[in-house]
C-alpha positions as CSV (number, residue, x, y, z in Angstrom):
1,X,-31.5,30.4,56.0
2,X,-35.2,29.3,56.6
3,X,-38.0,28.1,54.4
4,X,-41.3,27.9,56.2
5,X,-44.8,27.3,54.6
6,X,-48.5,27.8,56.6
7,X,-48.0,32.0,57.6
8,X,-51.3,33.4,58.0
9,X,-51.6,34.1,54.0
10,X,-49.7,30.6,52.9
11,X,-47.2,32.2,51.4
12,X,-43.5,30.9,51.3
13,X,-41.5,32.8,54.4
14,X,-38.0,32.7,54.3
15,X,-34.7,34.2,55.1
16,X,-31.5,33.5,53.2
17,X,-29.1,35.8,54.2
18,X,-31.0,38.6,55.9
19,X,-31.9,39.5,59.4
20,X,-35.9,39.3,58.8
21,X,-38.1,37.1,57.0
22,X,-39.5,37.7,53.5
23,X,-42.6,36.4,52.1
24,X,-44.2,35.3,48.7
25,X,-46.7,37.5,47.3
26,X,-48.6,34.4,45.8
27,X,-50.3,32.0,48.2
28,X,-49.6,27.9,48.0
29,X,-52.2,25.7,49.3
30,X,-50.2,22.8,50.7
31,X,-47.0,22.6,52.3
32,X,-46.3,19.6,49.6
33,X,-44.3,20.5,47.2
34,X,-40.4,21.6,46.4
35,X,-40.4,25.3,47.8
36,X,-37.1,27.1,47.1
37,X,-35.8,30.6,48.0
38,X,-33.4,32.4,45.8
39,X,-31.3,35.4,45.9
40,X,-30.1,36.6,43.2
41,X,-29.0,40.4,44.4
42,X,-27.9,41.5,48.1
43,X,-31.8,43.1,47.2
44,X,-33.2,40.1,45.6
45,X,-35.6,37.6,47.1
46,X,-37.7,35.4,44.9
47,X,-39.6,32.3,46.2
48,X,-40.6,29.8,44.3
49,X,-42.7,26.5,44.4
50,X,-42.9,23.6,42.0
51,X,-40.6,25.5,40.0
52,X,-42.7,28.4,39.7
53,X,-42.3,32.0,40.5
54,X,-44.4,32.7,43.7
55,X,-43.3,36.6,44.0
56,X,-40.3,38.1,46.0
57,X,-39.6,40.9,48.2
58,X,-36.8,43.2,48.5
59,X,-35.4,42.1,51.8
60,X,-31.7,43.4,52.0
61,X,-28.7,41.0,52.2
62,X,-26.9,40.8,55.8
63,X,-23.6,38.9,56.7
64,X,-23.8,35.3,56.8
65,X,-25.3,33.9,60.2
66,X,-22.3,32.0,62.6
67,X,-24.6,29.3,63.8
68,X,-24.9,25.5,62.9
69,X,-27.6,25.2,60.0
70,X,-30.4,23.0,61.0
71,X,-33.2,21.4,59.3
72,X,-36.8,21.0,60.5
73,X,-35.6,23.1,64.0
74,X,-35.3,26.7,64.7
75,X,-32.0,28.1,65.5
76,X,-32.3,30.8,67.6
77,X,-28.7,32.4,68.2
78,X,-27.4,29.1,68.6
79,X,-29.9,27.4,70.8
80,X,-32.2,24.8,68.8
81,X,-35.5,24.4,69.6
82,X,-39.2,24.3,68.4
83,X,-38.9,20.8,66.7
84,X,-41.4,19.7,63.8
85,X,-41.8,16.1,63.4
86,X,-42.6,17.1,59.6
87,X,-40.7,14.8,56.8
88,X,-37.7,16.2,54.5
89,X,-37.3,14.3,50.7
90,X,-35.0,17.1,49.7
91,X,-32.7,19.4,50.9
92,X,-29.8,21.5,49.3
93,X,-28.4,24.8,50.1
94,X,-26.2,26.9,47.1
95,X,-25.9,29.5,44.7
96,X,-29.1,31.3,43.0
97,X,-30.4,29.2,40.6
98,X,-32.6,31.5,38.7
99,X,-36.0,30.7,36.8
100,X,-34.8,28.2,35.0
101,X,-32.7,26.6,37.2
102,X,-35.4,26.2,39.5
103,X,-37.3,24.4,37.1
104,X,-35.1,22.5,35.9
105,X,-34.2,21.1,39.7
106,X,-37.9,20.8,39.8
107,X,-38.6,18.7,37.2
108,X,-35.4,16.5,38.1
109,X,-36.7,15.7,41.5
110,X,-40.0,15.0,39.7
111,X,-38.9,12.4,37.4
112,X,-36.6,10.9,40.5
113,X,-39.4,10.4,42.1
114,X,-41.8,9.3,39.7
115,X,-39.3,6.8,39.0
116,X,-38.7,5.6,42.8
């Protein structure tokens, strides 16, 4: 699983379950924000940021990965490395969540924060 922002075309890069990285057809313009990736279908890639749809891909599924999951690090085959000193307020990991579930899990964090 990756989430990645700041590709050449600012589009939301992931992989969630497949062995090479989809992309958002729709650009974002900041790496603030709650960007999600969702699969839906072993075909099925959706990104989405602020709740809203950015575009998908139909990256096929592949078998669950072995290695540790890390956050703000690259795990290459089991070796961690390339380090970002960015800042995490969220993180979560689960089942597809689907268009509205998305934006309903946005607007929660929203209010949580607004409220903080």
């Amino acid at each position: 699983f990756l989430v990645a922002w700041g590709a050449a075309s600012n589009g939301i890069r992931g992989r969630v379950n497949a062995s090479s990285t989809a992309e958002t057809s729709s650009t974002v313009s900041t790496r603030y924000g709650l960007s999600t990736l969702d699969r839906s279908g072993s075909g099925t890639f959706t990104g989405y940021r602020d709740g809203v749809s950015k575009g998908g891909s139909g990256i096929a599924s592949a078998s669950i990965p072995t290695q540790a999951f890390s956050l703000l690090a690259l795990n290459n085959g089991g070796v961690i490395a390339n380090f970002s000193d960015n800042q995490i307020g969220l993180a979560f990991a689960g089942a597809s969540l689907g268009a509205t579930g998305n934006a309903e899990l946005y607007n929660a964090w929203l209010e949580y924060v607004a409220a903080t």
